[in-house]
Structure formats: C-alpha cells, structure tokens
C-alpha positions as CSV (number, residue, x, y, z in Angstrom):
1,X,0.0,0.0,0.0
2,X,1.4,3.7,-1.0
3,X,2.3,5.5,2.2
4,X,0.7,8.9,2.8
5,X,2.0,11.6,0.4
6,X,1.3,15.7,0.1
7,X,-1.7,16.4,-2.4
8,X,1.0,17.9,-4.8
9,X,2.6,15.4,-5.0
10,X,0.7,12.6,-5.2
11,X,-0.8,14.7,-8.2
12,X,3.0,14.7,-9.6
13,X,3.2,10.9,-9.3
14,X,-0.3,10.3,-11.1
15,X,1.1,13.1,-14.0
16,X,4.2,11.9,-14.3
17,X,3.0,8.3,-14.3
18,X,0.4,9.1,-17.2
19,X,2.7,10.6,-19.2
20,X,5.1,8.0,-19.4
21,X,2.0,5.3,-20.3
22,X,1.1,8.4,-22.9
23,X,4.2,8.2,-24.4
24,X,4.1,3.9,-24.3
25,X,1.3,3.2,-25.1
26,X,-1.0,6.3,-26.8
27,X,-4.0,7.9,-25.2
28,X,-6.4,5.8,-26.4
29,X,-4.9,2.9,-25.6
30,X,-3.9,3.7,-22.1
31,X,-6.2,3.0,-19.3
32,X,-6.5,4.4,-15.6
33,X,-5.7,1.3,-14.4
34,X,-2.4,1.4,-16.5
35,X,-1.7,4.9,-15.1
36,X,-2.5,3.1,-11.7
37,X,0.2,0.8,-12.2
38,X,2.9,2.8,-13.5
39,X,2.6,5.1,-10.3
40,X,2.1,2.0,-8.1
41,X,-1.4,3.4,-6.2
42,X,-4.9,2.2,-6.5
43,X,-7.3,2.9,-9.0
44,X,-9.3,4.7,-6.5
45,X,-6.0,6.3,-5.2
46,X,-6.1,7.6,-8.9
47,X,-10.0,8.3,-8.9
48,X,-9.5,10.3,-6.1
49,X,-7.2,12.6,-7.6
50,X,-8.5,13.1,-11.4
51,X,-11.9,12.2,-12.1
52,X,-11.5,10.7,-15.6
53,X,-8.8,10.0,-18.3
54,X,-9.7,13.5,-19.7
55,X,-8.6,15.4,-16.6
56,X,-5.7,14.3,-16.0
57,X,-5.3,14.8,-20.4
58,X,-6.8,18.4,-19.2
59,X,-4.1,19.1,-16.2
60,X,-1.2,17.7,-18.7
61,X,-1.9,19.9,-21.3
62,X,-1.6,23.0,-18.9
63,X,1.0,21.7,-18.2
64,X,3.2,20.5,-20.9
65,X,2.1,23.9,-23.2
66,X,2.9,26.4,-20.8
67,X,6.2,25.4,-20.0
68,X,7.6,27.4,-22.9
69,X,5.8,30.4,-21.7
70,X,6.8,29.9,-17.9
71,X,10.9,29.6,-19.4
72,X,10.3,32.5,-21.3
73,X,8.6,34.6,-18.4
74,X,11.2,33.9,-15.8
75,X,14.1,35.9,-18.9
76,X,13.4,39.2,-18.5
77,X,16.2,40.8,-20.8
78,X,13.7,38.8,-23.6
79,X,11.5,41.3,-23.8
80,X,13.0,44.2,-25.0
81,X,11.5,43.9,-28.3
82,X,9.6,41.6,-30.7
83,X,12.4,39.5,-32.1
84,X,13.9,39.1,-28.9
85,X,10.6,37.8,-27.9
86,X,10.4,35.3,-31.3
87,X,14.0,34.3,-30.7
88,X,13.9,33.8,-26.9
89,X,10.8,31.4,-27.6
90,X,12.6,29.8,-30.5
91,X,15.9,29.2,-28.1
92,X,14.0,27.8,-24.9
93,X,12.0,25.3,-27.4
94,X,15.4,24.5,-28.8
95,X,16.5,23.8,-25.7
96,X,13.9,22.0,-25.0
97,X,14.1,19.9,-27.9
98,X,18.1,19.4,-27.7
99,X,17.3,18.2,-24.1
100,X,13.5,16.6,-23.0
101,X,12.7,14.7,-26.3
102,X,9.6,12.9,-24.3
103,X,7.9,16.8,-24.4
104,X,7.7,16.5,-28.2
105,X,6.6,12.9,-27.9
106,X,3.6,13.6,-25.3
107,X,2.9,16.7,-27.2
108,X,2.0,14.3,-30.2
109,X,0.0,12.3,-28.1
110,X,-1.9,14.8,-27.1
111,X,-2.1,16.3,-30.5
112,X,-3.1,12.9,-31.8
113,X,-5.9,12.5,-29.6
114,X,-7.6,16.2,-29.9
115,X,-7.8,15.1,-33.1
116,X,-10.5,12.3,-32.7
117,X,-11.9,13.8,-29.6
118,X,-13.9,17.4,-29.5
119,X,-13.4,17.6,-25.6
120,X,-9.6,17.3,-26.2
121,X,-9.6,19.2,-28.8
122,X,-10.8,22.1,-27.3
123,X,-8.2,21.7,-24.4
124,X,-5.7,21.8,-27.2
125,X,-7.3,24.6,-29.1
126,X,-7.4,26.5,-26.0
127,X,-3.6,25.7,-25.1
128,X,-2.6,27.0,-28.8
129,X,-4.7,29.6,-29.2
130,X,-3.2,31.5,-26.3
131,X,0.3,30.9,-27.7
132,X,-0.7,32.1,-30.5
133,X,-2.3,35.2,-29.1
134,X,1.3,35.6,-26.9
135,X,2.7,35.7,-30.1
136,X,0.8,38.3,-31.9
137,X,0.6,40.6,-29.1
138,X,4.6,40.7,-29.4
139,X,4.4,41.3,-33.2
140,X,1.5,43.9,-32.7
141,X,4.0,45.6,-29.9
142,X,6.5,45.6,-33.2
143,X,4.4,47.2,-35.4
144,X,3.1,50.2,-32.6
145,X,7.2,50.6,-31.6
146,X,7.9,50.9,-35.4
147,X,10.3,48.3,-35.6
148,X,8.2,45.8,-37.8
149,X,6.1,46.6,-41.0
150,X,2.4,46.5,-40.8
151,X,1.8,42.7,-41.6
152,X,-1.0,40.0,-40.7
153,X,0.2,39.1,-37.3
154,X,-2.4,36.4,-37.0
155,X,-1.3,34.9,-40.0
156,X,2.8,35.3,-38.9
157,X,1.9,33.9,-35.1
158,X,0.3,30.9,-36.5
159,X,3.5,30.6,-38.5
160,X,6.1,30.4,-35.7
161,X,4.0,28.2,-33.9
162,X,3.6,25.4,-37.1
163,X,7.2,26.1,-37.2
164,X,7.9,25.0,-34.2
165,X,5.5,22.2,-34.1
166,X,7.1,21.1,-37.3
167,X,10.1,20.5,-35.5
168,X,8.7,19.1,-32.7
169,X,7.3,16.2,-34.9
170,X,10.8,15.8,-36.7
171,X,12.7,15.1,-33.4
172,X,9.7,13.2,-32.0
173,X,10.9,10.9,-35.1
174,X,14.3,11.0,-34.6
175,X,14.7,12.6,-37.8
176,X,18.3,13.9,-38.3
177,X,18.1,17.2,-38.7
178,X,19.8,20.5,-37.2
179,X,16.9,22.1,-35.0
180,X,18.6,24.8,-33.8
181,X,20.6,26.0,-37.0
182,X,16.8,25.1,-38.7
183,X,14.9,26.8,-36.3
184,X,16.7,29.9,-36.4
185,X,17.3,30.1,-40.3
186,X,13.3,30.1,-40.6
187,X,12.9,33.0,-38.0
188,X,15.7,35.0,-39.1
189,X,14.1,35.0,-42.6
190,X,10.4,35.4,-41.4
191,X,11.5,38.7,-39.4
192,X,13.4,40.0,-42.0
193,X,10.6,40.1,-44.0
194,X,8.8,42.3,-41.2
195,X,11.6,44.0,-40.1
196,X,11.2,48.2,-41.1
C-alpha cells in the first residue's frame, strides 16, 4: 500500500505516471488502471485525484504547453523587443528539444488524440490559441514601436508556432536534422521580411 503523500505530489506521481503510459502506449490505448500501475497506487488512489482519463489529459496539457511560456517569463532581458521575444521562444523550445525529447513525444500524443476527440480538442485549441495570441501581441507591440512593418500578425503567429511544431514532430521521429541551426534560419528569414 502507498504511504501517505502531500496532495501535490501525489498529483505529480499520477502526472508523471500518465505521461510515461502516454508516451508507451498512446492515449487511447492507455487506461487508468495502467496509469495506476505505472505510479504504483490504486485505482481509486487515482479516482481520487483526477476524475476521468480526460482530466488528468486536461491538467497535462496546462502543463506541458505552458512550460515554454513559464521559461520565457522567468528571462526578462527577452523582452526588450519583438524579435527578442520570437527568438527567446525559438531558443527555450530548442533547448527543450536538444534536451527533453519525451515533451515532443507527449505533445504528439496529445495532439493525436484532440484530433478524434472534440473535448480534447478544445483543451488543445485553448492551449494554442493563447500561444498564438502571446505571439501576436509581441508582433502587434513591433508594429506600434515601429520596428516591424504592418503585416497580418495572426497569419505570422500561427506561423512560428507550425514552425515549431514542425520540429517538434521531426525530433519526436528521430529525424536527423539541425533544430537549432533550422529553427533559427526560418525566423531569421520570417523577421526580416517584417523588419522596417
């Protein structure tokens, strides 16, 4: 029997548990009992933590997609201007690919499974939407400074981030490939094109 642990991190253990059967075994195909057994509690040690499969999906995803977000917030000196604020996001998630390669392969799970599922997908949408929105808020700052050309910055945010989702599914796949020379390349081209 599991000895008596803190909420937190009990909640950790279950997470941390799920997304390693994620990662094994796909969403779909993973079970709460499975997540049970990876973090060696009960299934109602589990129930009483996260009421369904699509909670602890839900707690996850807040998770995994703001960790680029939380890296970038705790870099000041990246916010001076707009390309410091595309470049700082495109070195943390190189940094993130170069050294957590399970992120990229649970992000693709849970990409995978908003795809068949509207509740899930809505998590997702939620989770990209507001990275999105981070994104074109620094680009809109650009344009009001006068360092960047008026441009569609909806259209340019939703750029980056397929950029960098790109290269998320290439390392996923072990692809060989150069993300951060890649990576860089693309966004020193993209704000060059914007760039007054």
């Amino acid at each position: 029997m599991a000895k008596h642990q803190p909420e937190d991190v009990r909640r950790r253990q279950i997470l941390d548990a799920a997304k390693r059967c994620f990662i094994a075994k796909g969403l779909d195909a993973t079970t709460m009992r499975d997540v049970a057994k990876e973090a060696r509690l009960s299934l109602g040690g589990i129930y009483f933590h996260y009421a369904s499969k699509a909670d602890i999906f839900r707690a996850i995803c807040n998770e995994t997609y703001g960790t680029v977000l939380r890296k970038w917030e705790a870099e000041p000196e990246q916010r001076n201007s707009a390309e410091g604020v595309i470049m700082g996001l495109a070195r943390i998630n190189v940094e993130m690919i170069e050294t957590d390669p399970d992120y990229f392969r649970l992000a693709l799970v849970l990409n995978g499974a908003a795809v068949v599922d509207t509740e899930l997908k809505n998590i997702k949408r939620t989770h990209h939407d507001g990275f999105v929105s981070f994104i074109q808020s620094s680009l809109e700052g650009g344009v009001s400074d006068g360092d960047l050309k008026a441009h569609n910055s909806r259209a340019v945010a939703e750029s980056i981030v397929a950029l960098f989702d790109g290269f998320y599914l290439r390392c996923a796949i072990d692809a060989n490939i150069q993300p951060r020379v890649s990576i860089e390349t693309a966004l020193n081209l993209l704000m060059a094109g914007i760039k007054k």
